[in-house]
DRENBA-783710 format. One record per residue: residue in one letter; x negated, y, z of N, C-alpha, C, O in turn. Coordinates in steps of 0.2 Angstrom, whole numbers, plus 5000, padded with zeros to 4 digits. Layout:
BEGIN
+------+------+------+------+------+------+------+------+------+------+------+------+------+
| rest |   nx |   ny |   nz |  cax |  cay |  caz |   cx |   cy |   cz |   ox |   oy |   oz |
+------+------+------+------+------+------+------+------+------+------+------+------+------+
|    A |    X |    Y |    Z |    X |    Y |    Z |    X |    Y |    Z |    X |    Y |    Z |
...
+------+------+------+------+------+------+------+------+------+------+------+------+------+
***
This chain:
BEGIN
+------+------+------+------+------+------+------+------+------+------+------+------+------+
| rest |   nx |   ny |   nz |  cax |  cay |  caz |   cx |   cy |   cz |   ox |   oy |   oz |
+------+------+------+------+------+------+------+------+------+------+------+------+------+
|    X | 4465 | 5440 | 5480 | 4466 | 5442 | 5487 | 4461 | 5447 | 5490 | 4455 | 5447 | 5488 |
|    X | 4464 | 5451 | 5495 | 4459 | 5454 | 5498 | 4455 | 5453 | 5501 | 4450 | 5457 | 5502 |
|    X | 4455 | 5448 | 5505 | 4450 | 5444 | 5512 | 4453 | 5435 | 5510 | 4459 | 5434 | 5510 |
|    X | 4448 | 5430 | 5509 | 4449 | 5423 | 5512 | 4452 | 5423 | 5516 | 4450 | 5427 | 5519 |
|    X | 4457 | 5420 | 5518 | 4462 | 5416 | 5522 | 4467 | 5414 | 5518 | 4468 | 5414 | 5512 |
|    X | 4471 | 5413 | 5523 | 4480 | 5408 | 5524 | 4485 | 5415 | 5521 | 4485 | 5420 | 5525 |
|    X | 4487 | 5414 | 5517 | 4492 | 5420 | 5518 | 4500 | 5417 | 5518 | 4504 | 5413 | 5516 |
|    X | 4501 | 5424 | 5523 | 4509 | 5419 | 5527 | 4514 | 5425 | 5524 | 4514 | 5431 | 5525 |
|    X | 4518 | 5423 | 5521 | 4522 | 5429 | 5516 | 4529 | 5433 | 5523 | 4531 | 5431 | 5529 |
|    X | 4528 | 5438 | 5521 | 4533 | 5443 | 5527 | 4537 | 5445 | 5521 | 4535 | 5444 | 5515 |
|    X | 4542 | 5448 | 5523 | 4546 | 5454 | 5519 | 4545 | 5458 | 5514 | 4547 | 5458 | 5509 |
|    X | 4541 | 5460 | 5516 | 4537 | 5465 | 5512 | 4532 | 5464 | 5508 | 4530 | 5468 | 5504 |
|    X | 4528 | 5458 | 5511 | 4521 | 5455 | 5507 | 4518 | 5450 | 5510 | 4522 | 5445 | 5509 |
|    X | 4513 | 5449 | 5512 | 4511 | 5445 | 5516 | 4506 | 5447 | 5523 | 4503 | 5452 | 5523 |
|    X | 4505 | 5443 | 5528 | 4500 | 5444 | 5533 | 4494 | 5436 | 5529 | 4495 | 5430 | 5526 |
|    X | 4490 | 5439 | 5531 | 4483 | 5432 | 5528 | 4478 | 5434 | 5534 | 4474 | 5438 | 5535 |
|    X | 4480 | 5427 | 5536 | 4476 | 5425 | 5541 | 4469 | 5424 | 5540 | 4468 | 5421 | 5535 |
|    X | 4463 | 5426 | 5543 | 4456 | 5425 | 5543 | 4452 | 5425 | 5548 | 4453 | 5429 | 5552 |
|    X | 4447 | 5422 | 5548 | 4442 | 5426 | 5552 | 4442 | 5429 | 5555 | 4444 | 5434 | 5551 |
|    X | 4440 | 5433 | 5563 | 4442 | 5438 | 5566 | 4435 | 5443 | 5563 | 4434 | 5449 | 5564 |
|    X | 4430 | 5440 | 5560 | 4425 | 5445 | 5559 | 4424 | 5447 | 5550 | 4419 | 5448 | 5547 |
|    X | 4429 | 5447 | 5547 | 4430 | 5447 | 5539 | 4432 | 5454 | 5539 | 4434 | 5457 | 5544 |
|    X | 4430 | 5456 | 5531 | 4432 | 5464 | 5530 | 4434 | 5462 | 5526 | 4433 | 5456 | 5525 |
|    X | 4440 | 5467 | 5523 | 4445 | 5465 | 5517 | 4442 | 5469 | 5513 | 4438 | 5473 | 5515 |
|    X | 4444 | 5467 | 5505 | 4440 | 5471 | 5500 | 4445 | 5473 | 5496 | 4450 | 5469 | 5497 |
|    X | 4446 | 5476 | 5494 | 4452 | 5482 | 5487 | 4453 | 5476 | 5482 | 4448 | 5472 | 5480 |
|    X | 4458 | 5476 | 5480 | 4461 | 5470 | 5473 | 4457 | 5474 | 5467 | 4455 | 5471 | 5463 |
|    X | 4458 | 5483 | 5467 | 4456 | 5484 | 5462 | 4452 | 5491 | 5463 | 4449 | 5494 | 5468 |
|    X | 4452 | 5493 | 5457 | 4451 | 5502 | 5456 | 4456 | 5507 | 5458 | 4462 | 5506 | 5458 |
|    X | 4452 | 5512 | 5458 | 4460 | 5516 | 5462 | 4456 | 5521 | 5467 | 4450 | 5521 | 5468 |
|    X | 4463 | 5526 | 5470 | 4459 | 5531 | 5475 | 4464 | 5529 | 5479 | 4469 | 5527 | 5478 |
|    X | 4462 | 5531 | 5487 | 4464 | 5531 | 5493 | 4469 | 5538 | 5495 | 4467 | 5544 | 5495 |
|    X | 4476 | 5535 | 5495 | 4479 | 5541 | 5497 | 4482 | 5542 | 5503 | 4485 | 5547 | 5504 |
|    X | 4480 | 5536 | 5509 | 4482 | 5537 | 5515 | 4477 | 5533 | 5519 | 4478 | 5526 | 5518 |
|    X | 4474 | 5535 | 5523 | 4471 | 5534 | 5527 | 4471 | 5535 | 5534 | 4468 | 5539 | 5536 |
|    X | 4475 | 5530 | 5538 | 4477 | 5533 | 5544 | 4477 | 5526 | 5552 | 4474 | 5521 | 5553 |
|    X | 4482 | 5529 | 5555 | 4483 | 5527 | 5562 | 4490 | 5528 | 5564 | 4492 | 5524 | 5569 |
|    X | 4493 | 5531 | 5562 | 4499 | 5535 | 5565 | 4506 | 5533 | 5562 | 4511 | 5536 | 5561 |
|    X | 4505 | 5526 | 5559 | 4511 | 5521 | 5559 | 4510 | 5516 | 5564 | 4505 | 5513 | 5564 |
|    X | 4515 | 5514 | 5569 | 4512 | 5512 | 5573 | 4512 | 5504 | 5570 | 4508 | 5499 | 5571 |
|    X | 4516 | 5504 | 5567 | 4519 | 5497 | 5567 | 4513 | 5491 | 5563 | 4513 | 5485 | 5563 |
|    X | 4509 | 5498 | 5560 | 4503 | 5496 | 5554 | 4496 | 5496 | 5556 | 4491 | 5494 | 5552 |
|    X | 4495 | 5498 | 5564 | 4488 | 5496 | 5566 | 4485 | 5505 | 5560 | 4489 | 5510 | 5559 |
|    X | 4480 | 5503 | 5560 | 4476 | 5508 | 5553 | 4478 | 5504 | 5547 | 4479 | 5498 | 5546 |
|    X | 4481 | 5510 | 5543 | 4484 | 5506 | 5536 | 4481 | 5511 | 5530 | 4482 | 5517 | 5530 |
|    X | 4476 | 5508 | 5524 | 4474 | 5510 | 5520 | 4481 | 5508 | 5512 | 4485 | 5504 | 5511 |
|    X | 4480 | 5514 | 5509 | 4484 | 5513 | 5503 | 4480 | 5516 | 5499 | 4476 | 5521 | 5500 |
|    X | 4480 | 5512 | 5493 | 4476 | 5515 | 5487 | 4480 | 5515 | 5481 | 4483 | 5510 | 5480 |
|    X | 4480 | 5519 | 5476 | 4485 | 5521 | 5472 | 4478 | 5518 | 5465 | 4473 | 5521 | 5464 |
|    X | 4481 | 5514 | 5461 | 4477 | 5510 | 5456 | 4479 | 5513 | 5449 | 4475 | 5513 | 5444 |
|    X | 4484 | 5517 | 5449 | 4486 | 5519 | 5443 | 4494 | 5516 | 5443 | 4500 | 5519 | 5444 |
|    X | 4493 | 5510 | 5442 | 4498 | 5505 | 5441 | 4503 | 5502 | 5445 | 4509 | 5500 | 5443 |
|    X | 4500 | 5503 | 5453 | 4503 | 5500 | 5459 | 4499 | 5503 | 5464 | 4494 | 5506 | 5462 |
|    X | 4501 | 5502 | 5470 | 4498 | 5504 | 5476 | 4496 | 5499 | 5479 | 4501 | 5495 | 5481 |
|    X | 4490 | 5499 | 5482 | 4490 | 5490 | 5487 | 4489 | 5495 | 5493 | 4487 | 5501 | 5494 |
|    X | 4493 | 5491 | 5499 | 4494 | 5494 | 5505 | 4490 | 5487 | 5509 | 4491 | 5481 | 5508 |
|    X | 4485 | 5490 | 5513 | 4481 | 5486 | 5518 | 4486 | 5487 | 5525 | 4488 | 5493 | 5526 |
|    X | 4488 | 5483 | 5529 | 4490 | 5485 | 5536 | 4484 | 5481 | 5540 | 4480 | 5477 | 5537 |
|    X | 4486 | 5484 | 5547 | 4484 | 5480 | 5554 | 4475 | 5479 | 5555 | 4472 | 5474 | 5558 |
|    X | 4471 | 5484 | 5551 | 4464 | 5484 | 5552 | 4465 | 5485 | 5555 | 4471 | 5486 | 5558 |
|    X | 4457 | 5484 | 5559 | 4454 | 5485 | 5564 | 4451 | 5491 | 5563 | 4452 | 5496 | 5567 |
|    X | 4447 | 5493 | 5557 | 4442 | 5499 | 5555 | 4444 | 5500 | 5550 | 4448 | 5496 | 5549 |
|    X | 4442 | 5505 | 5545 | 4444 | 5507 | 5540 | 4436 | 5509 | 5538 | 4432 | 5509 | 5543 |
|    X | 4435 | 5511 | 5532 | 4425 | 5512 | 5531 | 4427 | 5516 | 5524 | 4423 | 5517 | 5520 |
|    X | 4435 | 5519 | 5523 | 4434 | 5522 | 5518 | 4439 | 5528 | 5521 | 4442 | 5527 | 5526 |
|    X | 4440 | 5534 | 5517 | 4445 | 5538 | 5521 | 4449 | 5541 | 5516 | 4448 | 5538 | 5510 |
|    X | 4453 | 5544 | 5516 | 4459 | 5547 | 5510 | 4454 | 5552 | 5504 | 4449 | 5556 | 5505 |
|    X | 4456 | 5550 | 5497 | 4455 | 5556 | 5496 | 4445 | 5553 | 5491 | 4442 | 5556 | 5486 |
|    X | 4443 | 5546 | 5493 | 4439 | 5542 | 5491 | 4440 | 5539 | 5485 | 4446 | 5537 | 5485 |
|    X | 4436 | 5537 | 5479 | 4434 | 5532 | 5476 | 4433 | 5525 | 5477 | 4428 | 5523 | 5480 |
|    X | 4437 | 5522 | 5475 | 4436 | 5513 | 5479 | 4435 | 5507 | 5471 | 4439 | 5506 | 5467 |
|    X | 4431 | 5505 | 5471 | 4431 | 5501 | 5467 | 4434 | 5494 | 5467 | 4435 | 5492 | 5473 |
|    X | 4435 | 5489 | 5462 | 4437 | 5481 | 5463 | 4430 | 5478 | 5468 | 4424 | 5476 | 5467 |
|    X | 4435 | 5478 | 5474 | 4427 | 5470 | 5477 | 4424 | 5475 | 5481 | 4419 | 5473 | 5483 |
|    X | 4426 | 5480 | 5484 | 4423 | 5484 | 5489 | 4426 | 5486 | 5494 | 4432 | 5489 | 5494 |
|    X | 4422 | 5484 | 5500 | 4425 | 5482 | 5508 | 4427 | 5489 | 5510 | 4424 | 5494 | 5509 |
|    X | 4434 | 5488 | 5512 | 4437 | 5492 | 5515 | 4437 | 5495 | 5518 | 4438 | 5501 | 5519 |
|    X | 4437 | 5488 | 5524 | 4439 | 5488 | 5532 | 4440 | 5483 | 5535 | 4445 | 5480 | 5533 |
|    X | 4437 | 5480 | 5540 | 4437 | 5475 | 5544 | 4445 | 5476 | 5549 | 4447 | 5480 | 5553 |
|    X | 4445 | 5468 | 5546 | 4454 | 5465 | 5548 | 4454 | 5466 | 5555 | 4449 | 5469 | 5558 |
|    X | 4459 | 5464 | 5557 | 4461 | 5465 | 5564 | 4463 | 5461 | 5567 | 4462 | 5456 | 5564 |
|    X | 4466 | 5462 | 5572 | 4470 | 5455 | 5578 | 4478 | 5456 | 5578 | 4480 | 5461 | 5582 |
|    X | 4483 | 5452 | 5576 | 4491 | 5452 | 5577 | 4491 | 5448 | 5581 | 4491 | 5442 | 5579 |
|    X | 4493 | 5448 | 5587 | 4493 | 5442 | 5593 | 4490 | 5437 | 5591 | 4484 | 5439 | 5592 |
|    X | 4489 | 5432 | 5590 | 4484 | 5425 | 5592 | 4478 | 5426 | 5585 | 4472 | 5425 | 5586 |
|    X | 4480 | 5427 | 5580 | 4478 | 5427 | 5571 | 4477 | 5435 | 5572 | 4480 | 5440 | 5574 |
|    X | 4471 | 5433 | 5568 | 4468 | 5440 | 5564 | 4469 | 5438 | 5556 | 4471 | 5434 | 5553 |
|    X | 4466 | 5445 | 5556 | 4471 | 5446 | 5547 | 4472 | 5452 | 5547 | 4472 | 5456 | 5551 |
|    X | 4474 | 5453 | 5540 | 4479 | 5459 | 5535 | 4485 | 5459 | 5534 | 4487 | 5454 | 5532 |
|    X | 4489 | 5463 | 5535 | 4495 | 5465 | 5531 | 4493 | 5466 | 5524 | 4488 | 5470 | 5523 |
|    X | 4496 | 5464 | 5518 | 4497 | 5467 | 5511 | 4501 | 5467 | 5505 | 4500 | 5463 | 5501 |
|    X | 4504 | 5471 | 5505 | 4508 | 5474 | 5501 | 4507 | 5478 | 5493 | 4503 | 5483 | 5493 |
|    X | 4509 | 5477 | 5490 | 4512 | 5480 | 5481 | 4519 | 5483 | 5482 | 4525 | 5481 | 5483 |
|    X | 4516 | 5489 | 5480 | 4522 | 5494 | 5480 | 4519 | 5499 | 5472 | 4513 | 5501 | 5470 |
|    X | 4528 | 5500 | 5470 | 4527 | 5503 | 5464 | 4525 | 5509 | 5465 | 4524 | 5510 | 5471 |
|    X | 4524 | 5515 | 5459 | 4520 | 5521 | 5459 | 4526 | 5527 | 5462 | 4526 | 5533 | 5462 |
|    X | 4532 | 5524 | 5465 | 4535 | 5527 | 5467 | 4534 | 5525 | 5475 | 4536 | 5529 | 5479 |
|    X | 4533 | 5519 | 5478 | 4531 | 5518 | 5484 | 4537 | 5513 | 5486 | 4540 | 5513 | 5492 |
|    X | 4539 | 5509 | 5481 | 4544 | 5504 | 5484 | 4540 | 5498 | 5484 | 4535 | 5497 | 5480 |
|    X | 4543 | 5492 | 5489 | 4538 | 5486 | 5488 | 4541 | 5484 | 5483 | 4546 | 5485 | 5480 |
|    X | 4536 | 5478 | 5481 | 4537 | 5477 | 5474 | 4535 | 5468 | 5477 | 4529 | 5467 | 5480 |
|    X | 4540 | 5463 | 5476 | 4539 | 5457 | 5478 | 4534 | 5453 | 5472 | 4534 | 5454 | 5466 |
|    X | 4529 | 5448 | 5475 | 4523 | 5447 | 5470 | 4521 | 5439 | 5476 | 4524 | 5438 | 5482 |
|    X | 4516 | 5434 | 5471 | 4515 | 5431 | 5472 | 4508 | 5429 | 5472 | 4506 | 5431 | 5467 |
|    X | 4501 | 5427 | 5477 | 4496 | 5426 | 5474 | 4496 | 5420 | 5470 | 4500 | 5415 | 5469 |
|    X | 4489 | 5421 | 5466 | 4488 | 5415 | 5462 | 4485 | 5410 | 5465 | 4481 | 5412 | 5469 |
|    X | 4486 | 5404 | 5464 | 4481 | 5400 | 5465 | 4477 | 5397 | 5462 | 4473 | 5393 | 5465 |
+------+------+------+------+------+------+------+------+------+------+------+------+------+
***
């Protein structure tokens, strides 16, 4: 997972509840091919292209990395945000064509 918390499954992946002062860390390796703002519905939404899949971050607060970057597994990305009452991430697995891809964590 990218940040400890509760994760609560949506449509497309899940929102995981945490701490309002947690940073989210990348699941893996990979480069950032979107770094931005200008979705609204996504707050700041980082996406990193692994080779294999895409992890899309939604609904930070900050982002600390920008497009176009090297990311490694286990490095802070971006400090989560606030969704009405719960803070947390959107995140999402979308294939290398940019479809979501339904997935489960482990426990």
């Amino acid at each position: 997972m990218p940040v400890r918390g509760t994760p609560v499954k949506l449509q497309k992946g899940y929102f995981i509840k945490t701490s309002c002062d947690e940073f989210f860390r990348s699941v893996d390796n990979g480069k950032v091919i979107y770094a931005g703002d200008d979705i609204k519905s996504y707050r700041w939404l980082l996406m990193v292209d692994t080779g294999r899949y895409i992890a899309v971050y939604g609904k930070a607060q900050k982002l600390l990395v920008k497009k176009g970057e090297s990311v490694k597994k286990g490095q802070a990305l971006g400090k989560v945000g606030q969704h009405g009452n719960a803070c947390g991430i959107t995140f999402e697995i979308r294939d290398t064509e940019g479809e979501p891809v339904s997935f489960e964590f482990e426990r």
